[in-house]
N, C-alpha and C positions, 0 to 999 in steps of 0.2 A: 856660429859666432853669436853671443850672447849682444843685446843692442842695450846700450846706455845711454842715459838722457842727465843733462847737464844744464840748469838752473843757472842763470848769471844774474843777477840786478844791478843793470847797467844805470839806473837811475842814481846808483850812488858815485858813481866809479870818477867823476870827476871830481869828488867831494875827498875820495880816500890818495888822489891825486894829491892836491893841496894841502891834505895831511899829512902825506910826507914830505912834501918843502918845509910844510910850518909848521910844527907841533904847537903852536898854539892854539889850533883850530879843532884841536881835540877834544870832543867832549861837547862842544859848542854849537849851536844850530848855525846852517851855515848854506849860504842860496848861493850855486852860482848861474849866472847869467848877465844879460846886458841890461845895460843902467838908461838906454834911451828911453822914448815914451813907448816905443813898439815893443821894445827888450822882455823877454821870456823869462822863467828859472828853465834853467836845462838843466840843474842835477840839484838836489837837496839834503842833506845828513837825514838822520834818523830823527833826531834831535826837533831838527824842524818839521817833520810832518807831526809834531806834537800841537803845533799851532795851526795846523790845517792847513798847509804850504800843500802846492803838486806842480807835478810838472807842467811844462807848457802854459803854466799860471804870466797873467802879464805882472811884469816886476812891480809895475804901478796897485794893483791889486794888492799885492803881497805886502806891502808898506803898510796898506792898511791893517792887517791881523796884529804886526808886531813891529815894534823898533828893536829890539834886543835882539835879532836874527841879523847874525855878519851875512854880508852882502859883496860876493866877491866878483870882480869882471873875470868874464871867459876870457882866454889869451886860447886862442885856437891853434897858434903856430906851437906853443911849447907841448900843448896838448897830446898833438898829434905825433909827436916825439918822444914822447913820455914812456919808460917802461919802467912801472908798476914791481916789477916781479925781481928787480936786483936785489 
């Protein structure tokens, strides 16, 4: 049996979420996570690590780099429902 190894970047995977609800977000840099003072980015487009976004950055942080990076709340309950591959 020959062994296969399989690369995912899950760091996007909520971002291409959201891109199929809303094709407006195409294209667009695009943070999601929580908007409190503690709130994180938990997924980022490609887009935005051109302004130097990362993961687990506090949201508070990230305001600073750019204002022109959409800024979406995590909805965790639709999240978790979500199949990508229809």
């Amino acid at each position: 049996m020959q062994r296969q190894i399989a690369a995912l970047d899950l760091d996007s995977f909520f971002v291409s979420v959201e891109r199929l609800r809303n094709r407006a977000y195409i294209g667009k840099p695009l943070i999601i996570g929580g908007t409190s003072n503690h709130g994180v980015i938990s997924s980022y487009s490609y887009e935005a690590r051109a302004y130097g976004l990362r993961s687990a950055m506090p949201i508070k942080q990230a305001n600073y780099f750019t204002r022109k990076t959409w800024v979406y709340i995590l909805r965790q309950t639709r999240m978790g429902k979500e199949n990508i591959l229809k």
